[in-house]
C-alpha positions in Angstrom: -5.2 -8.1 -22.2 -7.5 -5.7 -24.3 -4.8 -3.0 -25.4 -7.5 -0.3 -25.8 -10.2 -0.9 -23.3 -7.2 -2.5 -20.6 -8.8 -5.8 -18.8 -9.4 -8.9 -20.6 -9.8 -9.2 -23.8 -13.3 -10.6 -24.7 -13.3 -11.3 -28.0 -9.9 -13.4 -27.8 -11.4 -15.1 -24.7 -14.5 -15.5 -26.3 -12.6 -17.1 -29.5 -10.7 -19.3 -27.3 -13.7 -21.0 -25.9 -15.8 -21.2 -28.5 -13.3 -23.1 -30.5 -11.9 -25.0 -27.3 -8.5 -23.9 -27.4 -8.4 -23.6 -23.8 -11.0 -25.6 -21.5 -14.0 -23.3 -19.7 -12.2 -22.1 -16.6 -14.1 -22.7 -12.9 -14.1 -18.8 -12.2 -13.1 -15.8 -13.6 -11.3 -13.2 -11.1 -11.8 -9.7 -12.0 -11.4 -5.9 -10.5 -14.2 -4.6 -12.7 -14.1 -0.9 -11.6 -11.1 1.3 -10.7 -8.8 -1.6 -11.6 -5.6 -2.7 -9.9 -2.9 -1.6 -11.2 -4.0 0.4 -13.9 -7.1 2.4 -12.5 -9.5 1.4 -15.6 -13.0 0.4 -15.5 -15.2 -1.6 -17.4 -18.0 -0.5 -19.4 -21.5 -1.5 -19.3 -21.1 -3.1 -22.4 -18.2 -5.2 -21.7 -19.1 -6.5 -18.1 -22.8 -7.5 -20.1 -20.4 -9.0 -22.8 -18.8 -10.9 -19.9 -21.8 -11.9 -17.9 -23.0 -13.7 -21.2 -19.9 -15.3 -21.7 -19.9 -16.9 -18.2 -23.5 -18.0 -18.4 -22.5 -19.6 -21.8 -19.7 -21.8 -20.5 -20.7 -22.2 -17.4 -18.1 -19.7 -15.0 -17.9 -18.3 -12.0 -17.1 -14.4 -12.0 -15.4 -13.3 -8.9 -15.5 -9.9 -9.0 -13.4 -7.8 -6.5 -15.2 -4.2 -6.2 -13.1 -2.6 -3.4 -12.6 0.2 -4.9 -16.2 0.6 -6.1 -17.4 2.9 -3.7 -14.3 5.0 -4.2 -15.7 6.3 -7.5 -16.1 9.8 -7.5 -18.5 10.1 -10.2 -22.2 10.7 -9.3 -23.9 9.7 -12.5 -21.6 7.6 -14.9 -20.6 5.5 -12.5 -21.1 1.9 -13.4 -23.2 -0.3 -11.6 -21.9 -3.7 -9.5 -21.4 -7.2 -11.4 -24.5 -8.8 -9.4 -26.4 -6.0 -11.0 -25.2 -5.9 -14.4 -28.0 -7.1 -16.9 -28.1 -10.7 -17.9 -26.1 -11.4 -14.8 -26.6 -15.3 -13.5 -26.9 -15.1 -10.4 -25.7 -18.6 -9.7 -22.4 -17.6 -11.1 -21.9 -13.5 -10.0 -19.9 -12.9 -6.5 -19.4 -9.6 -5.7 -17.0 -8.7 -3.2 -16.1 -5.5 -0.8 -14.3 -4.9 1.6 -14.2 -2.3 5.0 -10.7 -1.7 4.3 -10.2 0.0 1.4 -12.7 2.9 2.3 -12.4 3.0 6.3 -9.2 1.3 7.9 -6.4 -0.4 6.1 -5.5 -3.7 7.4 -9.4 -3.8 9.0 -9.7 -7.0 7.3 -13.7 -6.8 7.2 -16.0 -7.0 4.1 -18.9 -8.4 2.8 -20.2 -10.5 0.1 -23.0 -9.8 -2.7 -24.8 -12.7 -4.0 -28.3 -13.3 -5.3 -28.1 -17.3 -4.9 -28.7 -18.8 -1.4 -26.8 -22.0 -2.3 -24.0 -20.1 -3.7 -23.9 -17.7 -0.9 -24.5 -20.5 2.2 -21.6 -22.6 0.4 -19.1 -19.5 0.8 -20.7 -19.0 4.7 -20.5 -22.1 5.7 -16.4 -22.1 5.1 -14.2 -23.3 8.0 -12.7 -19.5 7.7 -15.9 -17.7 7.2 -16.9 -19.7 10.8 -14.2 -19.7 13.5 -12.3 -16.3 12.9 -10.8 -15.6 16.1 -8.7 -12.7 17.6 -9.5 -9.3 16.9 -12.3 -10.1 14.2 -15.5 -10.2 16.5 -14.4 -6.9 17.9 -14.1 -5.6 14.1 -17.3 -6.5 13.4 -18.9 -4.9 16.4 -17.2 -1.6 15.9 -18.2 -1.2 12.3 -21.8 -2.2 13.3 -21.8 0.6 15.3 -20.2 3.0 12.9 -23.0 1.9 10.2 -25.8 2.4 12.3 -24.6 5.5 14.0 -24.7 6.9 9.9 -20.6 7.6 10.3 -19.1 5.7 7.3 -20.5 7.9 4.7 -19.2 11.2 5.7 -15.6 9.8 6.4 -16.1 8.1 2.5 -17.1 11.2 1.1 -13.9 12.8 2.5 -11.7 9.9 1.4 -12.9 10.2 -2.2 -12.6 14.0 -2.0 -8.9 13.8 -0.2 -8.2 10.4 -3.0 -9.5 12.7 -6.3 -7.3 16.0 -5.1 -4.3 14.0 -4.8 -4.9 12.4 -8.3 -5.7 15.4 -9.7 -2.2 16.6 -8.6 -0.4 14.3 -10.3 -2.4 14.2 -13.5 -1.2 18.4 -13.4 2.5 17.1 -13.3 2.4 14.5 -15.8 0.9 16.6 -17.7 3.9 18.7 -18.1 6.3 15.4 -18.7 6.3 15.6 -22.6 7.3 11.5 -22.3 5.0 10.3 -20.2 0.7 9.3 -21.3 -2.0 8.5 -19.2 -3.7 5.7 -20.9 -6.5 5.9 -18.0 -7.4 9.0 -16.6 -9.0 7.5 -12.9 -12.3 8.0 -12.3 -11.6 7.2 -8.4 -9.7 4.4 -6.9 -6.8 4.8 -5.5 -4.2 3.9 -8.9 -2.6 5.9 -11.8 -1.4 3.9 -14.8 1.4 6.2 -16.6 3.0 5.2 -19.8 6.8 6.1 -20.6 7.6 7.3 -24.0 11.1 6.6 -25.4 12.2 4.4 -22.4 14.6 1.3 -23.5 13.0 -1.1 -21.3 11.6 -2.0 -17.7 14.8 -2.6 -16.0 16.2 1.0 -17.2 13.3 2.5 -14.9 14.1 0.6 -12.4 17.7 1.2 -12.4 17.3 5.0 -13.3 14.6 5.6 -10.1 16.9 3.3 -7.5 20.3 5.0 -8.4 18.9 9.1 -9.1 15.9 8.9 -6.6 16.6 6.1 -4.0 13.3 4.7 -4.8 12.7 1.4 -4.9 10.5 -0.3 -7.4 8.9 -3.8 -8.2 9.3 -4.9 -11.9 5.9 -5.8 -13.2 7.2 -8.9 -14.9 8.0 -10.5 -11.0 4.1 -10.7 -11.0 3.5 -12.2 -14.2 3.9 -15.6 -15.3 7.8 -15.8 -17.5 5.4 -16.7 -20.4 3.4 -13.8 -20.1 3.1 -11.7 -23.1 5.1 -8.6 -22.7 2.7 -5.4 -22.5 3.4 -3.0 -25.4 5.4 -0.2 -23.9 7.1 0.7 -20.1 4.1 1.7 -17.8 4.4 2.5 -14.1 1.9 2.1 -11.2 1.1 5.2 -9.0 -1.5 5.6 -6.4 -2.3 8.1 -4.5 -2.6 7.0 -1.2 0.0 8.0 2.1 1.5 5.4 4.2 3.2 8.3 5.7 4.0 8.5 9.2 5.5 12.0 9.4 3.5 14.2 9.8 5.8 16.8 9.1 7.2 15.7 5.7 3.3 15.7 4.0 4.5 13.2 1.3 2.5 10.9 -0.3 3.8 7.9 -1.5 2.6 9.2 -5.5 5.6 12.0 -5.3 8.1 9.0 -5.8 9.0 10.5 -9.1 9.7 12.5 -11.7 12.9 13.1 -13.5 13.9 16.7 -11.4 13.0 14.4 -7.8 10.5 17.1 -7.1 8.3 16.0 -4.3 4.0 16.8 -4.0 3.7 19.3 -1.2 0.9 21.6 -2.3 -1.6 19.0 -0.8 -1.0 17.7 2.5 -2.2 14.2 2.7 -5.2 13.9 5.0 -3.8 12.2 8.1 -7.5 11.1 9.5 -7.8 9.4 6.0 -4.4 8.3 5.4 -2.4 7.0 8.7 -2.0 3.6 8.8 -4.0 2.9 12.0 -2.7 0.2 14.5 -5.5 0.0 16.6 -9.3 -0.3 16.0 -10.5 2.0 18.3 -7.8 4.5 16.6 -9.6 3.7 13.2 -13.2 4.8 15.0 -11.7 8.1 16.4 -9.6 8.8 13.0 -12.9 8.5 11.9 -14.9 11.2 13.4 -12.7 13.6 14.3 -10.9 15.0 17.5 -13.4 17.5 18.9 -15.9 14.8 19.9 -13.6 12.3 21.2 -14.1 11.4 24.4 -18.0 11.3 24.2 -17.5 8.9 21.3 -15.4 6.6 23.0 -17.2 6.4 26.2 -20.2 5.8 23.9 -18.2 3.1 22.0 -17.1 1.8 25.8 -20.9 1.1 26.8 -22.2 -0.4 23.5 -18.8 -2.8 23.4 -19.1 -3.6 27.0 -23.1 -4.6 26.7 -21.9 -7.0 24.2 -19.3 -8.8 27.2 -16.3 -7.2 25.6 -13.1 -6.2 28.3 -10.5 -4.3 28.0 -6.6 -4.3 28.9 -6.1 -1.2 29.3 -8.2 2.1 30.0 -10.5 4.1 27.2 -11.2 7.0 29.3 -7.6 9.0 30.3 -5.3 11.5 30.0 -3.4 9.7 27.7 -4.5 8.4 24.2 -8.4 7.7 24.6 -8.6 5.2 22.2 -6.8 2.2 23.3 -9.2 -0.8 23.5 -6.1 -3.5 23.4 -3.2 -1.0 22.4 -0.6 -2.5 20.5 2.2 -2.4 23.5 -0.2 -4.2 26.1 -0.9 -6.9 23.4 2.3 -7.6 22.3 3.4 -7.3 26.0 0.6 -9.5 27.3 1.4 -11.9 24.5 5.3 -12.2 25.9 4.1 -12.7 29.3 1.9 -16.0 28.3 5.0 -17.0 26.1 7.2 -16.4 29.5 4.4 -18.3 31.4 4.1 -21.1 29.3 7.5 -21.4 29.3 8.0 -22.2 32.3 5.7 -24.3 32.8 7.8 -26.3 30.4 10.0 -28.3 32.5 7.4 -28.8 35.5 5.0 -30.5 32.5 8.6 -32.5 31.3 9.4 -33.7 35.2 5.5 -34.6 35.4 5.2 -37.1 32.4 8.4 -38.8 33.5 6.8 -39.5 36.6 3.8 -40.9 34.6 6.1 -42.7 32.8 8.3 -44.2 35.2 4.6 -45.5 37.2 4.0 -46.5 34.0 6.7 -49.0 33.5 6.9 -49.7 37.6 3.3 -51.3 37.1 3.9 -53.1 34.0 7.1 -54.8 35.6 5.0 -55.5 38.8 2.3 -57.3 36.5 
């Protein structure tokens, strides 16, 4: 890891292949902008630097951009890796995804390639083909959300809603004499803190379970045992709200701070924020309460010209937005369990009937 820039570090990878220390790897997996877990982004430069690299030896560069489009700069910010100069495009993937900047757990994105071999190889996957369940219905509603124009209002607000709630904690740490930002986030939803004067990893961890009650995952259960240890203690933060009180207003980035105080000043946006359970929900999070029932009845028409049905009612008193709600699926789901069930033993009493003909004829013969 580059201990300046954060990221890999070129010139050491660069060493390492040109004097074949290590063998050319198949692909290189990177978060180029707004990094996880430490909110960095590469510079022109270095993402050049690593386009050249790859071309020279032959790699792949997987490059995850989720968070792309959750930069809040207007004119610095960086471009994507199928864009970046010198770029092959027979070896640049860029990936992006519906879920970081609409609905978490959407499980929807899309792929940017400029090679049609590269790019039918990856469609023509067995996963890519035959996903089943809720994923054609998915797809239809953000088609209609991205013709309709909705998705970039509702991303402008989540970068707005993302950028205040950074902000806030930047103006805390900034008053924690023992704690650096080696970072500063340009969007994204991650804060990479530094702690000054702390013995090691398993201190913090001890020190936030036993005076906060918070829990935290060491960084070295995701490394490797032989990973290199980083220089210093650093701590993850993000600014997000998986929330579900909406009277406590607490987002998950007031964890700490050595006098427990929690973030209140900013209410966490609950449109942006709530983890949604249904996808319909994620559509009417989306665009607001006041035009709510002529939305869904407008999403009820397009869904049902497509052949879609529905288990339980979109126009009501109760909760609009229920295309499959959770409780009817889960409940629909028990009754076919139930049903199948017991069909058991009349599918048991019906092969030993088989059987027993079976071995009646073959006695017979």
């Amino acid at each position: 890891m580059d201990a300046t820039n954060g990221g890999i570090d070129l010139d050491v990878l660069e060493m390492m292949l040109d004097e074949s220390i290590i063998p050319p790897p198949s692909a290189i997996y990177i978060i180029p902008t707004n990094n996880n877990p430490t909110g960095m982004t590469y510079s022109s430069s270095r993402r050049e630097k690593l386009v050249r690299l790859a071309s020279a030896h032959n790699i792949i560069i997987i490059a995850d951009e989720v968070y792309h489009l959750l930069d809040w700069r207007e004119d610095a910010k960086p471009g994507r890796m199928v864009t970046t100069a010198g770029a092959d495009p027979s070896l640049t993937i860029s990936l992006n995804s519906f879920t970081k900047i609409f609905s978490p757990g959407l499980r929807l994105g899309w792929i940017e390639c400029k090679h049609q071999p590269l790019l039918l190889n990856i469609e023509n996957l067995g996963y890519i083909r035959s996903q089943g369940g809720i994923a054609p219905l998915n797809s239809e509603l953000m088609r209609i959300i991205l013709t309709r124009g909705l998705l970039q209002p509702h991303l402008a607000s989540v970068k707005s809603a993302l950028k205040l709630r950074l902000d806030l904690i930047l103006e805390k740490v900034a008053s924690c004499p023992n704690i650096t930002v080696p970072y500063p986030p340009t969007g994204g939803y991650f804060l990479w803190l530094k702690l000054l004067n702390v013995a090691s990893e398993a201190a913090v961890v001890s020190a936030l379970e036993k005076s906060q009650g918070v829990v935290v995952l060491p960084g070295s259960s995701c490394c490797q045992p032989s990973a290199p240890p980083l220089d210093g203690v650093f701590i993850r933060l993000n600014g997000t709200d998986s929330s579900d009180n909406s009277d406590s207003h607490e987002s998950e980035s007031s964890i700490f701070f050595a006098k427990g105080q929690k973030i209140r000043e900013h209410p966490p946006n609950k449109h942006l924020t709530k983890l949604i359970t249904t996808n319909i929900d994620a559509y009417y999070q989306a665009i607001g309460r006041h035009e709510k029932r002529d939305i869904i009845e407008r999403i009820y028409d397009d869904l049902s010209s497509q052949g879609y049905t529905f288990h339980a009612p979109m126009i009501a008193n109760k909760p609009p937005y229920q295309v499959v709600s959770r409780k009817v699926a889960l409940t629909k789901i028990a009754q076919s369990i139930r049903d199948r069930k017991s069909l058991i033993p009349k599918i048991r009493r019906r092969q030993s009937r088989q059987k027993f003909k079976l071995s009646q004829a073959i006695k017979a013969r």
